[in-house]
Each structure stands twice: as C-alpha cells, then as structure tokens.
C-alpha positions as CSV (number, residue, x, y, z in Angstrom):
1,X,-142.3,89.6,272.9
2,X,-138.3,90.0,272.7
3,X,-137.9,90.9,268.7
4,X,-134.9,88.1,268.9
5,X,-137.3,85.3,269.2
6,X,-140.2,87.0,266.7
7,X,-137.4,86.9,264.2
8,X,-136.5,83.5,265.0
9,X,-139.9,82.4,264.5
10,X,-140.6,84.7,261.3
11,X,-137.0,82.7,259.6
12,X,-138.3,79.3,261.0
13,X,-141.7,79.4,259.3
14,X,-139.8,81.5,256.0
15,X,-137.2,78.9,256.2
16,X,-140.4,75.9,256.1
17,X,-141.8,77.3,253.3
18,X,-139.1,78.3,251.2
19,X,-138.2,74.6,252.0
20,X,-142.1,73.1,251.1
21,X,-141.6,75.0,247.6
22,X,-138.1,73.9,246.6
23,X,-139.1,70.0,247.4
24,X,-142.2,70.5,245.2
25,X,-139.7,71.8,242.4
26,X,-137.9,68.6,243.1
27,X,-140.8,66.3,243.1
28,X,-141.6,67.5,239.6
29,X,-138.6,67.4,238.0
30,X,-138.6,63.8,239.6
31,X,-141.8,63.6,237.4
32,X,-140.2,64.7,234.2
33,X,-137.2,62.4,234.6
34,X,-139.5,59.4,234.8
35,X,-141.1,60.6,231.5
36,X,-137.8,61.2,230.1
37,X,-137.0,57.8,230.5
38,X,-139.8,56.5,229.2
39,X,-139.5,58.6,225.9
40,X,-136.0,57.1,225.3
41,X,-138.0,54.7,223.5
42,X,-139.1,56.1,220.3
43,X,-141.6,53.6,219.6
44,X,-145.0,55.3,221.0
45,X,-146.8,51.6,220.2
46,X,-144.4,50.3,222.7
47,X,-144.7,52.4,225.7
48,X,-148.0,53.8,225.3
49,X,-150.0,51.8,228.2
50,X,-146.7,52.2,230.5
51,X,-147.1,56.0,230.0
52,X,-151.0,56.3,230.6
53,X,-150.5,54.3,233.7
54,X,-147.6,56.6,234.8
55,X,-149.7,59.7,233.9
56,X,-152.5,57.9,235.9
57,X,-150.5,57.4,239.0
58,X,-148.8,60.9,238.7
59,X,-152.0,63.0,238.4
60,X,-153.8,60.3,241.1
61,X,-156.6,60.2,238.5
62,X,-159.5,57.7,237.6
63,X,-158.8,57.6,233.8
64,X,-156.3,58.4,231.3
65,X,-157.1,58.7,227.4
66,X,-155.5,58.9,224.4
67,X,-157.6,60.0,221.7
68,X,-156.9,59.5,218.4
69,X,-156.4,62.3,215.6
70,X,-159.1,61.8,212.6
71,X,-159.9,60.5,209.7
72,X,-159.4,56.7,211.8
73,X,-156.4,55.5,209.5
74,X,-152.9,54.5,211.7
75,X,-154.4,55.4,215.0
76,X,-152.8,55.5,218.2
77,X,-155.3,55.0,221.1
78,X,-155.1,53.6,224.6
79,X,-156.6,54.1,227.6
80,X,-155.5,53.0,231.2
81,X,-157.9,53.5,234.5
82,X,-158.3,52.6,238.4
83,X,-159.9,48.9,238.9
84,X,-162.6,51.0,240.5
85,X,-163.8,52.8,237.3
86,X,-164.7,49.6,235.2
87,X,-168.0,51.0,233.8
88,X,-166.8,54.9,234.0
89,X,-164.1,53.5,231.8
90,X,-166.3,51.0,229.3
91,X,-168.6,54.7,228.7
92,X,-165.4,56.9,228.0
93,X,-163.3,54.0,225.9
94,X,-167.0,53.6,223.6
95,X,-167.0,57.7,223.2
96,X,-163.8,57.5,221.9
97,X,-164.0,54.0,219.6
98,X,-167.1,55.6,217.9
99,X,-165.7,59.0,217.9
100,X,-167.9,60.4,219.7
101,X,-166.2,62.2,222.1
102,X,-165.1,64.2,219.7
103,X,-168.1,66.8,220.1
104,X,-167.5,67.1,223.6
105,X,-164.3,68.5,223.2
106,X,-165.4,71.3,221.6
107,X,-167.2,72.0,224.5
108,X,-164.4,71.7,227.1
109,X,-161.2,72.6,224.9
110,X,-159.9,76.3,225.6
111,X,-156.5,77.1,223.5
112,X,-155.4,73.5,223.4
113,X,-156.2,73.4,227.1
114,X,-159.3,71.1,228.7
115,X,-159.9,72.3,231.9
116,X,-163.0,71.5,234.0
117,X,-162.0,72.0,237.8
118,X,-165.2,70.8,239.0
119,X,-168.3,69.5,236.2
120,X,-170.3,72.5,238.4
121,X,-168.5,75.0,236.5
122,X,-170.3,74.4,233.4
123,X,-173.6,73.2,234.6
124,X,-176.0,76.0,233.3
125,X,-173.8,76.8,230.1
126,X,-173.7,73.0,228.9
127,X,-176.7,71.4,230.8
128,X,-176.8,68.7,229.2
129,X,-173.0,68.1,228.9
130,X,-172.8,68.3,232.6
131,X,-176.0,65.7,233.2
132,X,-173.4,63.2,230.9
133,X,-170.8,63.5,233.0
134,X,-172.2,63.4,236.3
135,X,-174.0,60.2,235.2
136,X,-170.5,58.9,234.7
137,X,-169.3,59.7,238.2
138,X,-166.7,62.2,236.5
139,X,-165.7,65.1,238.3
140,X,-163.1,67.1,237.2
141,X,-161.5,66.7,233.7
142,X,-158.1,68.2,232.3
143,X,-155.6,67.5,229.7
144,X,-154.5,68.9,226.3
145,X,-154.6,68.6,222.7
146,X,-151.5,67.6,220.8
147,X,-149.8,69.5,218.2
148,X,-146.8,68.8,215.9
149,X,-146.3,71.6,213.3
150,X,-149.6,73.3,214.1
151,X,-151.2,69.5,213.1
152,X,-153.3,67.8,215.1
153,X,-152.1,64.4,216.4
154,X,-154.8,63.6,219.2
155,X,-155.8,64.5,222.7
156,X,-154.5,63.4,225.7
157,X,-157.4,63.0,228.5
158,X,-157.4,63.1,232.2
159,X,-160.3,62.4,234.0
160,X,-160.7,63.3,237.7
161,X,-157.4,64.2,238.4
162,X,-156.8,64.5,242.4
163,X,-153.4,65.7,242.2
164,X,-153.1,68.9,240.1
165,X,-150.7,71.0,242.3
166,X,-148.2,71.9,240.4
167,X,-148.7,70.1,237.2
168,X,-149.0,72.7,234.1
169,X,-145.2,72.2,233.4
170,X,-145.5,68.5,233.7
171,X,-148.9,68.4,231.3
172,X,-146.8,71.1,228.9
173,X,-143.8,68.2,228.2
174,X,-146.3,65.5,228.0
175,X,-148.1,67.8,225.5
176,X,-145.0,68.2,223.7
177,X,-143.3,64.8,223.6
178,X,-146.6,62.8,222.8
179,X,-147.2,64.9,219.6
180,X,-143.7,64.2,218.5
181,X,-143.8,60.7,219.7
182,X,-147.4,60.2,217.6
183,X,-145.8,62.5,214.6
184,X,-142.6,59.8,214.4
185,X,-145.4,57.3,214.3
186,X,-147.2,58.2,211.3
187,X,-144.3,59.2,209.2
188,X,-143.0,55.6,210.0
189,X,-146.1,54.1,209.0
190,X,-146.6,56.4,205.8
191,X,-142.7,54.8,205.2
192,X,-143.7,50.8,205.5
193,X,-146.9,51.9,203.5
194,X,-144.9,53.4,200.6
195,X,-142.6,50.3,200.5
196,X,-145.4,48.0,200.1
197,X,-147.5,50.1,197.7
198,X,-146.9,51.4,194.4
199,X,-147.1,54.9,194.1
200,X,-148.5,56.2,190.8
C-alpha cells in the first residue's frame, strides 16, 4: 500500500484514540464538578441521599451505602438503590442497622480499599462469604473506608458497580470529602452537646 495513505490511516485511528481518552478525562472531571457542587453544602445531613443517588447513577450501580463509624452514637447512615433491588437492599440496610456488616469488611477491605471485581474471586478463600452474597444477587462490590486524621468516620459501599472505567480518582475525592464532610458533623454535634450539657 502507498505509505501516504498507511500514515493517514495510522494518524486517523492515533488521532480517535487520543481523542476517546481526552473525552473520558473530560467526563470525569464532569463527575467531580457535580460532587463539588454538591459539597458546597457543608451540612452532610442535608445532602447525604442526593449524594448516594448521584454516586448510584455515576457508578451505574444497584446499591450505595453509607456505613456508619462505631460505637452507634451521632451516626450518619443512608443508603440509596435501584427500584429493582427492594429485597437485595432490605438484606444490606439490616447488615448495616445491626452492625453486622461490619465483619464482612474485614473480609473484603484491602488498605482502605473494598474491591471484589466479581464475588468468584473469593469463592474458595471465603466460602461461605461468597454463598451470602450470591444469595443476595450481588456481584461485584467496591468502595472505601473513610478516614479523617487517621480516624475512622465510616465506609462508603458500592454494590455491583457496572461502570468502573475510570473511577479510582473519582472514588479517591469521594473518599476524601465524605470523611471531612462526616468529621464536620461530629465536631458540630459534640458543639450542641456541650451547650446543652454540663461538663464536670
């Protein structure tokens, strides 16, 4: 073939990909925006189910958790999920009520990271994990826990996410404004607690 038109063909497909990469850089910094905006509140109460839906639609997923730090005292916890998930949903939102979700994590969490690409992964090294989850309909799982000050403030949960491409940096902010947003929370509540208390 004339080299003219194999170059022409080698910058054309170059040029497309180059292209598909710099849109999906655009598409997530779209993402962040929105969360951006959303964090201009600083009242975590406030936008809390309006994030989880977000985070819902963003990673196309069934269900999106937040679960509380312990001991139980000044929790935040919400949960938001697809209309098609009623009884995965009802399972999960009882795990985390009686706090027992809590021992699952152990299993699943990796340096702040929960990461289960597909619940096959871990099917001979947590049998009976895996049996749960399957008879739940979930999947996949991913999220993080959330840190402020190396102090645990809760876990955010994702359960069978569908759109993952691309979404570490997106998880990382969330990761990162949700612990601040939850840290701002319980220093306000310790502050209205104080003022009607008396502190011996």
């Amino acid at each position: 073939k004339n080299p003219a038109v194999l170059f022409t063909m080698f910058d054309r497909n170059n040029a497309s990909q180059v292209l598909g990469v710099l849109e999906e850089k655009m598409k997530r910094q779209q993402d962040i925006h929105r969360y951006m905006y959303l964090f201009s509140n600083p009242n975590i109460e406030e936008i809390k189910e309006r994030l989880l839906r977000m985070i819902c639609e963003n990673f196309d997923a069934d269900f999106v958790g937040l679960i509380p730090y312990q001991p139980a005292e000044n929790q935040i916890t919400c949960s938001y999920h697809k209309d098609t998930v009623d009884a995965m949903a009802r399972v999960i939102d009882d795990a985390i009520d009686s706090g027992k979700i809590e021992r699952h994590l152990g299993v699943i969490d990796e340096n702040g990271i929960i990461s289960i690409p597909h619940v096959s992964k871990i099917k001979n090294s947590h049998p009976e994990y895996y049996e749960t989850l399957v008879g739940i309909h979930i999947w996949s799982v991913t999220g993080t826990k959330l840190e402020y000050n190396d102090e645990y403030m809760g876990t955010l949960l994702i359960i069978n996410p569908r759109n993952l491409e691309g979404k570490q940096r997106v998880l990382s902010y969330l990761e990162g404004r949700l612990a601040t947003a939850i840290a701002r929370y319980r220093l306000k509540e310790k502050y209205e607690f104080t003022k009607t208390h008396d502190i011996i």
